[in-house]
C-alpha positions as CSV (number, residue, x, y, z in Angstrom):
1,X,68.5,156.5,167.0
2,X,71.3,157.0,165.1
3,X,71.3,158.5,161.0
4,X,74.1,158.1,159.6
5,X,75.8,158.7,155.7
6,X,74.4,155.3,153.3
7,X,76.4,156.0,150.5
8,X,78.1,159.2,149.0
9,X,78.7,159.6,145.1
10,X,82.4,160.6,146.5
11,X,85.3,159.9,148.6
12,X,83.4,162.0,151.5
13,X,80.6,163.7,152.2
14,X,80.9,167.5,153.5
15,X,78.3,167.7,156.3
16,X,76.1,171.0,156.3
17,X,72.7,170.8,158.1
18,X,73.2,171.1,161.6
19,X,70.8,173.8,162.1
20,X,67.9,171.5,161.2
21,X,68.6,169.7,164.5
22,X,67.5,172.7,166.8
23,X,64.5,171.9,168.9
24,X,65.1,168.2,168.6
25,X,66.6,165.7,171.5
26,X,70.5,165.3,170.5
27,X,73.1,163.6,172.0
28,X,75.6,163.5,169.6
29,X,75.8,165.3,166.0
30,X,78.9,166.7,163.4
31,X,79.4,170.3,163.1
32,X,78.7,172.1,159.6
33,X,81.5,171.7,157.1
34,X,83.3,168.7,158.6
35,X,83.9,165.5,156.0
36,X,82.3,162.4,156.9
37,X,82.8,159.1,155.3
38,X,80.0,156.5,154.8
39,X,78.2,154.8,156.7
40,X,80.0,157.1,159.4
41,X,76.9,158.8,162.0
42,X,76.2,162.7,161.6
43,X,73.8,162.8,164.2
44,X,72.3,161.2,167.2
45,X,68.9,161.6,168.3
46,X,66.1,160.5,171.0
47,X,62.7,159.9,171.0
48,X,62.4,161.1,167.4
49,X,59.4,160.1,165.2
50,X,59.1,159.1,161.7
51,X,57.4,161.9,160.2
52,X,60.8,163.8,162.1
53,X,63.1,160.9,160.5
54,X,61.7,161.6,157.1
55,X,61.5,165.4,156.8
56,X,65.5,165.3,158.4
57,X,66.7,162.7,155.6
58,X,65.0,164.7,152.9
59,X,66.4,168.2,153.8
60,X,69.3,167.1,155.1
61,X,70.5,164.8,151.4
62,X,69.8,167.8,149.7
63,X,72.3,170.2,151.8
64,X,74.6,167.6,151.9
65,X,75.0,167.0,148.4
66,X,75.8,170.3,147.7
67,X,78.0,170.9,150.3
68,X,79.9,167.7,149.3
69,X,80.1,168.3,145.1
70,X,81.3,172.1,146.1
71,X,84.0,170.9,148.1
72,X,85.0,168.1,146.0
73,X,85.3,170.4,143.4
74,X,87.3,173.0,144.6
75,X,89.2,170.1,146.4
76,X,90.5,169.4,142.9
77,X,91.5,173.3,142.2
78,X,88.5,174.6,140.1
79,X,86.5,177.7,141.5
80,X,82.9,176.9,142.4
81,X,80.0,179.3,141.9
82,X,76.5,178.6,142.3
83,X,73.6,179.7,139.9
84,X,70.6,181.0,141.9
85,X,68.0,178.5,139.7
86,X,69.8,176.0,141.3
87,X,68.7,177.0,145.0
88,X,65.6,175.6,146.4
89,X,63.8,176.9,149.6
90,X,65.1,178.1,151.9
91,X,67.3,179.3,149.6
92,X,69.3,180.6,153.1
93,X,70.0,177.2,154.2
94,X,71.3,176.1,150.5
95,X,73.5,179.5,150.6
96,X,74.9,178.0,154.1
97,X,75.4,174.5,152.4
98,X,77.1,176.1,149.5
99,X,79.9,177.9,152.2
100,X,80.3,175.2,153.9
101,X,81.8,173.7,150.8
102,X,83.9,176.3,149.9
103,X,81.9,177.9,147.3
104,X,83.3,180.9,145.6
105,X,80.3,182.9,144.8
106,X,76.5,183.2,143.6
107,X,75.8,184.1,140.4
108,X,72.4,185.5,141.7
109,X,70.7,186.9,138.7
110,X,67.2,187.6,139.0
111,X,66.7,184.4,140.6
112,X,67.6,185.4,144.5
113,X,68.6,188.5,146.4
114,X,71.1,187.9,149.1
115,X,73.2,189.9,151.0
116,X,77.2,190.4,149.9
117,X,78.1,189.6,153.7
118,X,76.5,186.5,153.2
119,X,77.9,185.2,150.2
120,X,80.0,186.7,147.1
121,X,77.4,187.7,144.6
122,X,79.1,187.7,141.1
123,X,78.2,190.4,138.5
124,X,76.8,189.4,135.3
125,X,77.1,192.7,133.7
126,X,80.0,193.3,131.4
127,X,79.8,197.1,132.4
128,X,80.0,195.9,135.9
129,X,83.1,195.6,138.3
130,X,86.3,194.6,137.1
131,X,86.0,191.2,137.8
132,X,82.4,190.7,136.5
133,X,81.3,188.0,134.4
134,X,79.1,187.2,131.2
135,X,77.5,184.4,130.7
136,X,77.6,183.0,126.6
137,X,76.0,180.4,125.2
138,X,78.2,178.1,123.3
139,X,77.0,178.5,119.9
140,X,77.6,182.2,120.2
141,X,81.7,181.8,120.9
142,X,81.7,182.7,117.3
143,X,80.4,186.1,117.9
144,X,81.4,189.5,119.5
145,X,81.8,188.1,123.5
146,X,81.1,191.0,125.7
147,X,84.1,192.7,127.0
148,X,84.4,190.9,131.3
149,X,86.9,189.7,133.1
150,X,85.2,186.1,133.2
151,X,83.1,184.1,130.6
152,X,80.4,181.4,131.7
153,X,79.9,178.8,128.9
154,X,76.4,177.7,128.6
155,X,75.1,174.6,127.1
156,X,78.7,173.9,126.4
157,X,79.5,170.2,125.4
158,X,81.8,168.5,127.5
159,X,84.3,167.2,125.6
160,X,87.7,168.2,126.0
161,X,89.2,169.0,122.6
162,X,86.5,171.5,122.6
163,X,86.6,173.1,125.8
164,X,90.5,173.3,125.1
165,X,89.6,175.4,122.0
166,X,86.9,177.7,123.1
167,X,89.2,178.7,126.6
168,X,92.0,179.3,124.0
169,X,89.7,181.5,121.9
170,X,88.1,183.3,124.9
171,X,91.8,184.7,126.4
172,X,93.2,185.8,123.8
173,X,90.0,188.0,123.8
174,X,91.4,189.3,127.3
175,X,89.1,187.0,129.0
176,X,90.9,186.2,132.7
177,X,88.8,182.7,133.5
178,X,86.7,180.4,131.6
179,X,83.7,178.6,133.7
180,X,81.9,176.0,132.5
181,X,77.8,175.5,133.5
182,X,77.0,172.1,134.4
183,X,73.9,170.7,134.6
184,X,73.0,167.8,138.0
185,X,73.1,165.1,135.7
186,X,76.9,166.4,134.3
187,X,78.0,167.2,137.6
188,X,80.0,163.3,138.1
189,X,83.5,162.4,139.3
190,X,84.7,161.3,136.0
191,X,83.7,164.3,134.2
192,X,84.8,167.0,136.1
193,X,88.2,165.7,137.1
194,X,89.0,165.4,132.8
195,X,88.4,169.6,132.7
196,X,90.3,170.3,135.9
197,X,93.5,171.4,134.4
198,X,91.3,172.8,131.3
199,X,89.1,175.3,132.9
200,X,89.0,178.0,135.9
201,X,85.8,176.8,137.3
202,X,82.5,175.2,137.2
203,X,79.0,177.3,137.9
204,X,76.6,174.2,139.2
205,X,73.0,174.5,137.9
206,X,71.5,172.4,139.9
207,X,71.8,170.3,143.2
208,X,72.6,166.7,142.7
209,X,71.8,164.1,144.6
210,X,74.8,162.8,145.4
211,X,74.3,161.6,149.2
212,X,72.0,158.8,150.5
213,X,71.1,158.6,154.0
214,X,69.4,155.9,156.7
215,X,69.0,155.5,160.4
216,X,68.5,152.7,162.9
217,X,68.1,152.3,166.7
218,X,71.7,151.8,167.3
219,X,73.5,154.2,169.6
220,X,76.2,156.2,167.6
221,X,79.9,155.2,167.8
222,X,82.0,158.3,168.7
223,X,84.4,158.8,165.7
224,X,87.8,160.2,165.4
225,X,90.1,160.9,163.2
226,X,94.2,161.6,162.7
227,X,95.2,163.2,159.9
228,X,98.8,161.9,159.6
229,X,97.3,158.4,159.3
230,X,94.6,159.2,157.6
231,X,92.9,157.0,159.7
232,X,89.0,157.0,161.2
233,X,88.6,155.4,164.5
234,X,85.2,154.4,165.5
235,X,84.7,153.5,169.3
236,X,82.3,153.8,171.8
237,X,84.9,155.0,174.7
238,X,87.3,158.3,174.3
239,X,90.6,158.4,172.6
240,X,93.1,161.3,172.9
241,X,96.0,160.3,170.6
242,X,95.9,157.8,167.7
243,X,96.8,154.3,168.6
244,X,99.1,153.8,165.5
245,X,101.2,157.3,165.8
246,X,100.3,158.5,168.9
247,X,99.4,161.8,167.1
248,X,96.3,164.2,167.9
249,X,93.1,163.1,166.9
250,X,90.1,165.5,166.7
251,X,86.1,164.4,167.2
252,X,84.1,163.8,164.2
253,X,80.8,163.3,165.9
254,X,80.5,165.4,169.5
255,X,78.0,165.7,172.2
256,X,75.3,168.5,171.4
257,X,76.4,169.8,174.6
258,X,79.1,171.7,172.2
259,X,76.5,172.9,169.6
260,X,77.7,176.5,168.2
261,X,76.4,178.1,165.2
262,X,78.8,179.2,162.8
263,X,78.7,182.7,161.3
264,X,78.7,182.6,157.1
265,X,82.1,183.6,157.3
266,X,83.5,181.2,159.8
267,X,81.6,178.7,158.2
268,X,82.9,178.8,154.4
269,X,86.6,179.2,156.4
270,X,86.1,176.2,157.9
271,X,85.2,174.6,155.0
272,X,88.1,175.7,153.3
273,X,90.5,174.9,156.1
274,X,88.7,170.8,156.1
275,X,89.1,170.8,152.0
276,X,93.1,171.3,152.6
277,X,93.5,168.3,154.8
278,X,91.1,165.8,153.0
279,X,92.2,163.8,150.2
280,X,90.6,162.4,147.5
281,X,90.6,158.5,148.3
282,X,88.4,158.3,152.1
283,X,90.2,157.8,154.8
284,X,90.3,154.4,156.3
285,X,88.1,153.0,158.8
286,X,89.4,151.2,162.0
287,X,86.7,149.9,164.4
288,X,88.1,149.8,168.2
């Protein structure tokens, strides 16, 4: 049985999730923070019943999407922090989603209390570090703005005549960055890429659901991918150099018999290091 990526709201999806599989009969699955494109596999399994099936496509949409918007985002240059409302439980495996896109930070509040290995926790005081933050709500721009390094617009409209004006106002304050909150239903393709070269960065309120998933008995094709085509191959045999350049290709989808668990660290990394060779049009997707 096979579940593989339905439909993403995106390009790609960033997988993140892998943990979840532990305990279960795997033959194949995609490590944490490695793009996959629809309706590409993430993970193989045996003898797996529904009630398994259902629980795995609920956690696992949820981690993806976040993982995927986070990434996406930072793919286009913004900085991406995430506020601790937005976590659900376990917030741990949401904090691991959220570096395996990229993320910048955690603006934790008094929402969750992680540790600084873990993930960069971002001050909110304005008598904090040198690089803390405050977060304003927009009808108070007006008004004396806390002396920070960084603002966080709240309940900011989107347009971008405004944004353009409050950013403007903000620096020559001495404000360094200007995030903007946004809200799952404001957190779309369209929207975001018209205040990429307006903003600093984006704090994400809550989780979208960006990422639909399905399975079926079908084994899963092994998938593999050159990045100087930009090419996908899907096959059920081995390939060691694509067939059109003759270049590398690396595994998307790899026998459990591999299955390491990447450290926070390594993790967001690696997430960083996929974000610099994806682009944002998928990759296409050549059946052998």
């Amino acid at each position: 049985m096979r579940i593989f990526v339905k439909w993403c709201g995106l390009p790609w999806c960033m997988f993140a999730g892998s943990w979840l599989f532990q305990g279960l009969d795997v033959d194949k699955y995609v490590k944490d923070a490695t793009p996959v494109v629809p309706p590409e596999p993430i993970v193989e399994l045996k003898d797996a019943d529904n009630d398994v099936i259902r629980r795995l496509l609920n956690e696992l949409r949820l981690l993806i999407s976040l993982a995927s918007i986070t990434a996406w985002i930072k793919k286009l240059g913004l900085r991406v922090f995430i506020h601790g409302s937005a976590l659900p439980d376990p917030v741990n495996d949401f904090v691991k989603a959220a570096l395996a896109g990229g993320v910048d930070g955690l603006v934790a509040g008094d929402f969750v209390k992680m540790s600084v290995e873990s993930v960069n926790i971002v001050s909110t005081s304005a008598e904090g570090s040198p690089t803390s933050y405050v977060m304003v709500d927009s009808l108070s721009i007006g008004a004396n703005v806390p002396k920070s390094y960084g603002v966080i617009l709240m309940n900011a409209p989107t347009d971008r005549e405004w944004l353009i004006g409050a950013r403007d106002s903000l620096k020559a304050l001495g404000v360094k960055e200007v995030f903007v909150a946004l809200g799952a239903d404001q957190l779309r393709p369209d929207l975001v890429k018209n205040i990429t070269d307006v903003l600093d960065g984006v704090v994400i309120m809550e989780v979208p659901v960006i990422v639909s998933l399905g399975f079926d008995e079908r084994p899963a094709y092994n998938v593999f991918r050159c990045s100087n085509c930009y090419i996908d191959f899907e096959t059920s045999g081995e390939i060691r150099k694509c067939p059109r350049c003759s270049g590398r290709v690396r595994p998307i989808i790899k026998p459990w018999g591999r299955y390491v668990v990447l450290e926070d660290r390594v993790l967001r990394l690696k997430g960083l290091e996929e974000i610099k060779t994806m682009r944002l049009d998928p990759p296409k997707t050549i059946y052998l």
